[in-house]
C-alpha positions in Angstrom: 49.6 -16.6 -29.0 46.1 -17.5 -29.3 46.8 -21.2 -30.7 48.3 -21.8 -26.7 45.0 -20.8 -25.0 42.4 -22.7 -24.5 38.6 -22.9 -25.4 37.9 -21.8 -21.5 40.4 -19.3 -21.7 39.2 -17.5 -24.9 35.5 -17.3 -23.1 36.8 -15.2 -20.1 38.6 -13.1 -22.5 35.5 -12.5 -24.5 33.3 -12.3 -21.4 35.5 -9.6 -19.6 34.8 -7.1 -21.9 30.8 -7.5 -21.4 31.5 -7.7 -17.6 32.9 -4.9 -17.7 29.8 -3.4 -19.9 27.3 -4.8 -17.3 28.8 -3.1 -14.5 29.1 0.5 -16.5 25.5 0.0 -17.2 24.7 -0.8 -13.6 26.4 2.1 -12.5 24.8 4.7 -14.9 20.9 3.0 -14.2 21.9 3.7 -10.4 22.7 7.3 -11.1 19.8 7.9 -13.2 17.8 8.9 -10.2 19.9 11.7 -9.6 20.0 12.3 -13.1 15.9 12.6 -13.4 15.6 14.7 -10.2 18.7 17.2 -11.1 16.1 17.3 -14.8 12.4 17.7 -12.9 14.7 20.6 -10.8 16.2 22.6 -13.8 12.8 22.2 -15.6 10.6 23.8 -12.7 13.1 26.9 -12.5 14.8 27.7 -16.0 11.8 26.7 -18.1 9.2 29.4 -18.4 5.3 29.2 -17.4 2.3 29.5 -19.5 0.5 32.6 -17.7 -2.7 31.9 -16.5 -5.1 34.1 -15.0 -6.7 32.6 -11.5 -9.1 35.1 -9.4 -8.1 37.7 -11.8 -4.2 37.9 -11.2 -1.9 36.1 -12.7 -0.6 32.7 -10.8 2.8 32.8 -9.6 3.9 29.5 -7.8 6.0 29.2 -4.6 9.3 27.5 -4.4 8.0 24.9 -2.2 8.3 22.1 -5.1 11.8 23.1 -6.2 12.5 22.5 -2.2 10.8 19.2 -2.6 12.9 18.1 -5.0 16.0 19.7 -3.7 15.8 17.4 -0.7 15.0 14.1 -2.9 18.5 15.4 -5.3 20.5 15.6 -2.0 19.6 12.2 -0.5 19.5 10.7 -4.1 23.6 12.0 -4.6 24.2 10.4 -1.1 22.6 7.2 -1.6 24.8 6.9 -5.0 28.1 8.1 -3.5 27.6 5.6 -0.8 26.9 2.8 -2.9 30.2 3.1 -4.6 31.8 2.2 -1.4 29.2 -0.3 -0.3 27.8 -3.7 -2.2 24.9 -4.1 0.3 24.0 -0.7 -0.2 24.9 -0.7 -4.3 22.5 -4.0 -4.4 19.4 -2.3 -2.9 20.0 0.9 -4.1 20.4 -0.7 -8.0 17.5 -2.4 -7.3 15.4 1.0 -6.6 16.8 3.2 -8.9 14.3 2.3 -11.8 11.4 2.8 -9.8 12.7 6.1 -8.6 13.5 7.6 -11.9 10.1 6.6 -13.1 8.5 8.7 -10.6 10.3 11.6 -11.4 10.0 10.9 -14.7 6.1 11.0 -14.3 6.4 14.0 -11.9 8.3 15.9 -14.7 5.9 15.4 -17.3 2.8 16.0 -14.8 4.9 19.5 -14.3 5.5 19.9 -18.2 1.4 19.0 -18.5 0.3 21.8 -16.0 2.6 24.6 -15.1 4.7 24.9 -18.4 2.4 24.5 -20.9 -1.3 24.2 -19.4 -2.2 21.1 -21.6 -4.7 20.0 -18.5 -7.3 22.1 -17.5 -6.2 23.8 -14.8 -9.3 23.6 -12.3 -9.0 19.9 -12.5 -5.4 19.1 -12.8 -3.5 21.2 -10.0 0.3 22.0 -10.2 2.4 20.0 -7.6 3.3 23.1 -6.1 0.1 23.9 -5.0 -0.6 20.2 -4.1 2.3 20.5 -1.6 0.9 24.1 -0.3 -2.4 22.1 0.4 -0.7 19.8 2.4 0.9 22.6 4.5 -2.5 25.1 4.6 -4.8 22.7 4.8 -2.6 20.1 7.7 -4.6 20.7 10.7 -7.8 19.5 9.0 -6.3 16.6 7.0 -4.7 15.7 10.3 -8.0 15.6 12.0 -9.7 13.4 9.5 -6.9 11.4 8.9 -7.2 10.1 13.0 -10.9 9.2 12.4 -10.1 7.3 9.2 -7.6 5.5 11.0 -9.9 5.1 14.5 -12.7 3.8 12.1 -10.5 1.6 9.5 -8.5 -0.3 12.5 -12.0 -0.6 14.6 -14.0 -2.1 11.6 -10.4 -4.2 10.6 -9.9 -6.1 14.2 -13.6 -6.3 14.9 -14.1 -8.5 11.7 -10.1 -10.0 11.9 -11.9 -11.0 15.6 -14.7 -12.5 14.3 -13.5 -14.1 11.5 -10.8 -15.6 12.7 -13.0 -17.7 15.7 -15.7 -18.3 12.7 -12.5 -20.2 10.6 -11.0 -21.6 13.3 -13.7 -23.0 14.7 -15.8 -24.1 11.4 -12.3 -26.1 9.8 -12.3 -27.8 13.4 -15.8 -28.7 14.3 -18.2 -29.9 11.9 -21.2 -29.3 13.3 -20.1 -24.9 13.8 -19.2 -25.6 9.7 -22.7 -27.2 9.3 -24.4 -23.6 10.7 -21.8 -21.3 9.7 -21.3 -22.3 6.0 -24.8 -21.2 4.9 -23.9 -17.5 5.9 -20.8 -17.7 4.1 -22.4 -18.7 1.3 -25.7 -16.1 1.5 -23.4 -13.3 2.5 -19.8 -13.6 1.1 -20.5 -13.1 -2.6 -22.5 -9.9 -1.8 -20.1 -6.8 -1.7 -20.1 -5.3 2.2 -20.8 -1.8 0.6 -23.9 -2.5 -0.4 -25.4 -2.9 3.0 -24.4 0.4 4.0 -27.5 2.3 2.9 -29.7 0.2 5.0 -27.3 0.2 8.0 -26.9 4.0 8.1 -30.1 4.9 8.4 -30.8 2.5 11.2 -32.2 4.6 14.1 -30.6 2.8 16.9 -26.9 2.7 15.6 -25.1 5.6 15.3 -22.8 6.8 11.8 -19.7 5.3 13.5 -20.8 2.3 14.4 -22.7 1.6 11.1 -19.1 2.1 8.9 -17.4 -0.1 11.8 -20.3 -2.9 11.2 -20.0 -2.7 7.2 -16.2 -2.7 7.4 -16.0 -5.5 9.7 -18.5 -7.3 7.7 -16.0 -6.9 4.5 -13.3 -8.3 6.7 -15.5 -11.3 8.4 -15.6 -12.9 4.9 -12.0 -13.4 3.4 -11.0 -14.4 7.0 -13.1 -16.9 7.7 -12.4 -18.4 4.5 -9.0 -18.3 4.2 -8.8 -19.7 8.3 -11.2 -22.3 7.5 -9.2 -23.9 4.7 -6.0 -23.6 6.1 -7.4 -25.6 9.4 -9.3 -27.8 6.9 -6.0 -29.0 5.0 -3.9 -29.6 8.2 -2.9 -33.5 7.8 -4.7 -35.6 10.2 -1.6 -37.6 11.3 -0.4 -34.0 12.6 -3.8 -34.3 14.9 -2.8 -38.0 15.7 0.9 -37.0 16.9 -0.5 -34.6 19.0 -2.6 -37.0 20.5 0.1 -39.5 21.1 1.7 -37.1 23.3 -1.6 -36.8 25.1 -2.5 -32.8 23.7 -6.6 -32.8 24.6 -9.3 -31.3 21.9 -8.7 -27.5 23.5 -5.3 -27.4 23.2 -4.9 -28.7 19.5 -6.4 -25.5 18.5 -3.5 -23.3 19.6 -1.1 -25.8 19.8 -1.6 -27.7 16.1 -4.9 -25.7 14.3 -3.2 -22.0 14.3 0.0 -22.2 14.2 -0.6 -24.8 10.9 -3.2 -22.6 9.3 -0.9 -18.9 9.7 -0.4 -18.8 6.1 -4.1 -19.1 5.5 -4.8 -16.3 8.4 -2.2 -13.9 6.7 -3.7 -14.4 3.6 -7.4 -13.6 4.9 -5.4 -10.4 6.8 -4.2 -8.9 3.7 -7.3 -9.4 1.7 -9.3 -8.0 4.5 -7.2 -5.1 4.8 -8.0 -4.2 1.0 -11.6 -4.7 1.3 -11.6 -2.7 4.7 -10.0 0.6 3.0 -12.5 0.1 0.0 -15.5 0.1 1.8 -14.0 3.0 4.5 -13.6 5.2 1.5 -17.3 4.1 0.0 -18.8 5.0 4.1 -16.9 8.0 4.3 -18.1 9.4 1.0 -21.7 8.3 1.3 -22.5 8.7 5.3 -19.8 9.4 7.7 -19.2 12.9 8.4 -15.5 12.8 9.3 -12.4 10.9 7.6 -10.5 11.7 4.7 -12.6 10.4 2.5 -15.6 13.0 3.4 -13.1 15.6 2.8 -12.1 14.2 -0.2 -16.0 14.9 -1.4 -16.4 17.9 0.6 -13.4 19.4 -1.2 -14.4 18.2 -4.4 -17.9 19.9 -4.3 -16.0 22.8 -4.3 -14.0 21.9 -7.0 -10.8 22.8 -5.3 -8.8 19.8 -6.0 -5.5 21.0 -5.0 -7.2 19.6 -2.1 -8.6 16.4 -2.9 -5.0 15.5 -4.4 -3.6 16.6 -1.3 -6.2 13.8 0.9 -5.3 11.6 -2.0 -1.7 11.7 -1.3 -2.4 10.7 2.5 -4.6 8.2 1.6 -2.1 6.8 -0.7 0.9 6.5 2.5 -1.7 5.5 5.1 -2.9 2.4 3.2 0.9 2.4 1.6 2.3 2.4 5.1 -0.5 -0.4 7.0 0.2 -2.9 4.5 4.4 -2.5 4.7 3.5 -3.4 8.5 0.9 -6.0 7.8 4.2 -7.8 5.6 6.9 -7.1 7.7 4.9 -8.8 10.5 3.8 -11.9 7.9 7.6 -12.3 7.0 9.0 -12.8 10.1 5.6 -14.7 11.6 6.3 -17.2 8.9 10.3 -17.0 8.5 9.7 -20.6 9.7 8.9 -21.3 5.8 11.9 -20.0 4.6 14.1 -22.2 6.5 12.1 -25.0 5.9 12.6 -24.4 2.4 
């Protein structure tokens, strides 16, 4: 029977079976979320605690974690149930899964680490459970210092998006502005904005606020410019020389040719300000500012009560998580125009 195939033939009958492999594979790495969660679940309530005494009694944690993970098992079951019945949903949620189980992976060994067996020191390395009853005690004043980390980051952020972005603009297009505004790039961009911040907040006629908003838009002014500069540098001149053709004055090249050209270069100066800009937030809340999460972050740790601090951490974490998400899902569809073109 074999002598009347041919060679082609042979190949899909040896390929099938490894197809079929693939796909079984496939299926078990997008179950393995599940699989890690339903683990990190039985481990927090069948496995015993190492007693520790806290305040004189002996700790006892809540359920709140085993909640936590209840509701991650449940939407976990339904996102695999559903992607047996849907290939879009199959290919994103395939695509997840290894992430997800390493986090609960991680989140089962933190547990393991700290509630089970108490291998980290306890005062340092809080259990999740208590992490999570932070976030829940402690919401009203997280909530209130998140608002003035955001108030400060986005003020500093646009103030030096503002000014940088009329700096590079106008520097790649007029000489004579690059001629004047090049020496300050070059005097103040290598040095790290932070390190103006104890002169500027001890400045008698500026108040706290304003000094962080000044150091962060400083951190900001830098990349921006740059990046805006070079991307109005590089635009060919015959683009210029069209424009003129179809009689576009000086003014109007700017929005009409210099911007629109240069976006790449601006979304690259966006994104590298935004990193600086939550740096050096974190650096003035810490060091000056009396409000933010970052100045609870210290204040909590002075107390060494870092159930806390990990709790600030974790909102830290989604703000600056959640900003940048934005920040790309507005660059992808400003410049979707790259795509097609490619």
């Amino acid at each position: 029977m074999k002598d009347n195939l041919t060679a082609w033939d042979l190949k899909q009958i040896e390929a099938k079976p490894q197809t079929l492999r693939s796909k079984l594979i496939n299926r078990f790495v997008s179950f393995l979320p599940v699989l890690t969660a339903l683990l990190a679940l039985l481990h927090y309530k069948l496995v015993p605690n190492k007693k520790v005494l806290i305040s004189f009694k002996v700790y006892e944690p809540t359920d709140l974690y085993a909640y936590f993970i209840g509701v991650f098992l449940a939407a976990f079951t339904l996102m695999f149930i559903v992607s047996l019945f849907s290939k879009r949903v199959y290919e994103k949620w395939r695509n997840t899964s290894p992430l997800l189980t390493a986090v609960f992976l991680l989140l089962f060994a933190y547990d393991y680490a700290t509630l089970k067996t108490r291998l980290l020191h306890v005062t340092y390395f809080p259990t999740i459970d208590d992490i999570l009853n932070a976030l829940i005690i402690q919401r009203e004043q997280l909530w209130n210092n998140f608002l003035h980390s955001v108030i400060l980051l986005f003020t500093g952020y646009f103030s030096g998006v503002a000014t940088g972005l009329v700096c590079g603009i106008l520097s790649g297009y007029i000489k004579k502005v690059r001629y004047w505004v090049m020496p300050l790039i070059k005097v103040l961009g290598p040095i790290p904005a932070n390190t103006w911040l104890p002169i500027i907040l001890v400045l008698p006629f500026i108040s706290l606020f304003q000094g962080a908003v000044f150091i962060i838009a400083l951190g900001v002014w830098y990349p921006m410019t740059m990046t805006t500069m070079n991307g109005v540098i590089n635009i060919p001149v015959h683009n210029y020389e069209a424009a003129k053709t179809f009689g576009v004055g000086k003014l109007k090249m700017i929005y009409k040719i210099a911007i629109p050209a240069s976006s790449p270069f601006i979304f690259q100066g966006l994104t590298q300000g935004m990193s600086i800009a939550c740096t050096v937030l974190l650096i003035a809340e810490m060091m000056g500012v009396e409000a933010g999460i970052g100045w609870y972050i210290n204040w909590q740790r002075g107390y060494a009560d870092f159930a806390n601090v990990y709790a600030a951490i974790i909102i830290l974490c989604l703000t600056f998580f959640a900003v940048n998400t934005i920040l790309n899902t507005v660059k992808n569809r400003v410049l979707r125009w790259q795509e097609d073109k490619a």
